[in-house]
C-alpha positions in Angstrom: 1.3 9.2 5.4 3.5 8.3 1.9 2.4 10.1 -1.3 3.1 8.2 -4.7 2.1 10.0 -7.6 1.7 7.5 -11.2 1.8 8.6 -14.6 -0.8 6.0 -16.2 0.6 5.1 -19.3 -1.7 4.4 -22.3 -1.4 0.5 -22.2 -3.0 0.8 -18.5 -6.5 1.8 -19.8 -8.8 -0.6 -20.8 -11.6 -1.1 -23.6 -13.5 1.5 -22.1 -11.1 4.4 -21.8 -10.9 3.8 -18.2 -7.6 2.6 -15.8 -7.7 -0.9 -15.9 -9.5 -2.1 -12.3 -6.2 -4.7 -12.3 -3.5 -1.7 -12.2 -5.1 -0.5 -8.6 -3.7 -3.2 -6.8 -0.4 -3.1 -8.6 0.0 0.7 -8.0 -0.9 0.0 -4.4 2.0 -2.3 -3.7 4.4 0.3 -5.9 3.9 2.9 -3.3 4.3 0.7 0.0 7.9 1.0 -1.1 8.5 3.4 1.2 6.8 1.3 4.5 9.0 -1.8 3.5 11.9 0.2 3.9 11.0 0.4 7.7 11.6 -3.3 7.8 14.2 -4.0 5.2 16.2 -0.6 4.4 17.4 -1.2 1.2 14.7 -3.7 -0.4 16.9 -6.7 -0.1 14.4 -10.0 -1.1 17.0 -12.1 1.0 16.6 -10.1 4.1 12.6 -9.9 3.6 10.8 -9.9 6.5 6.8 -8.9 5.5 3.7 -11.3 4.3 1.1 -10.4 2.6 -1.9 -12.2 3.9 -4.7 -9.8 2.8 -5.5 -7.4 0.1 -9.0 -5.6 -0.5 -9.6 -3.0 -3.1 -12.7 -0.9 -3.5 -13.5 1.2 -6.5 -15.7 4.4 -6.1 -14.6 6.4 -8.7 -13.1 6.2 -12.6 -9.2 6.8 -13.2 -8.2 7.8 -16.9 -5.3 7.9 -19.1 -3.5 11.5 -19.1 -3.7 12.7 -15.2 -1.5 11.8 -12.7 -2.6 9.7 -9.9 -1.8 10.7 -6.1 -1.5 7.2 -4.3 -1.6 7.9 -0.4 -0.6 5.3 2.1 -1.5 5.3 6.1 -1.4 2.5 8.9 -4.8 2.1 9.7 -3.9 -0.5 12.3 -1.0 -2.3 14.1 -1.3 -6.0 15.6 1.0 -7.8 17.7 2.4 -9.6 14.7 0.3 -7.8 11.4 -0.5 -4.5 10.8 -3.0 -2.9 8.0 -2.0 -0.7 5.1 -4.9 1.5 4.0 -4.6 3.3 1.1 -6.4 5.4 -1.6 -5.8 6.3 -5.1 -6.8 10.3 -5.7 -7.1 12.1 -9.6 -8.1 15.8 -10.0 -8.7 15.9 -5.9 -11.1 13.1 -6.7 -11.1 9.4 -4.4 -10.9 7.0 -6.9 -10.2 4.1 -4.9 -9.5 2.8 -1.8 -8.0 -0.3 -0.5 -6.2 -2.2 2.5 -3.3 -4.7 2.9 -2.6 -6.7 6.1 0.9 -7.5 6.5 2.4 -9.7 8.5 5.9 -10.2 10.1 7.0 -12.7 8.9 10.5 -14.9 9.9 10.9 -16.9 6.6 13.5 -19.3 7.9 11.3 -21.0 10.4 8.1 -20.2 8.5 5.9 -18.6 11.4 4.9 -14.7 12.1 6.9 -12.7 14.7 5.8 -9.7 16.9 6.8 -6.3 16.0 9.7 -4.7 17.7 8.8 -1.6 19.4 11.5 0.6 16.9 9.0 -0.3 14.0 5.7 -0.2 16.3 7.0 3.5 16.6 7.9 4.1 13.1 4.4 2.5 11.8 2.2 4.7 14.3 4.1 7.9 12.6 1.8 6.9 9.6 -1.5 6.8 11.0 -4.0 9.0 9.9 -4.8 11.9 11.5 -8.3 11.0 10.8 -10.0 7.3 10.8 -10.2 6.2 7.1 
């Protein structure tokens, strides 16, 4: 698992006092950072090799302006080609929301998926919950 704690800033809250329901899926992709490092070391876009085919975000709870947020980020499933990203977004020791990314391996030069080398297989499972989400 990969911890990413956010500092909402004011300009992330919306009309209602609340975390804008659009920042959730931009604070998710912040703290897969860390997972797309397994695949591409030091971020370069030319040596990319993931696709996002999927994202799904669920809100059960309310996020505000002045608390941190705890962003924690599992594999929750690895494919031959994909794997999924589950992740949820914690305040005060509070689930605020949850969501999940499928990711694909992508080869961009000859525009078709490509199965997961065994290194990253390995590296993913490490961050499996210990649990099922």
């Amino acid at each position: 698992m990969y911890e990413h704690t956010i500092s909402p800033g004011f300009s992330d809250t919306d009309a209602l006092g609340h975390i804008n329901n659009t920042k959730l899926p931009i604070w998710f992709l912040e703290a897969r950072n860390e997972l797309f490092k397994i695949f591409t070391p030091d971020l370069d876009p030319k040596k990319w090799r993931l696709l996002l085919a999927k994202i799904e975000v669920e809100y059960v709870g309310e996020l505000f302006y002045g608390h941190d947020v705890t962003i924690r980020t599992y594999i929750s499933r690895i494919g031959s080609a994909s794997f999924t990203v589950y992740q949820e977004a914690w305040q005060q020791d509070k689930l605020a929301s949850k969501g999940q990314a499928v990711m694909v391996h992508f080869n961009f030069a000859d525009k078709k998926s490509e199965p997961l080398p065994d290194t990253i297989r390995m590296q993913l499972a490490q961050h499996a919950p210990k649990s099922s989400p």
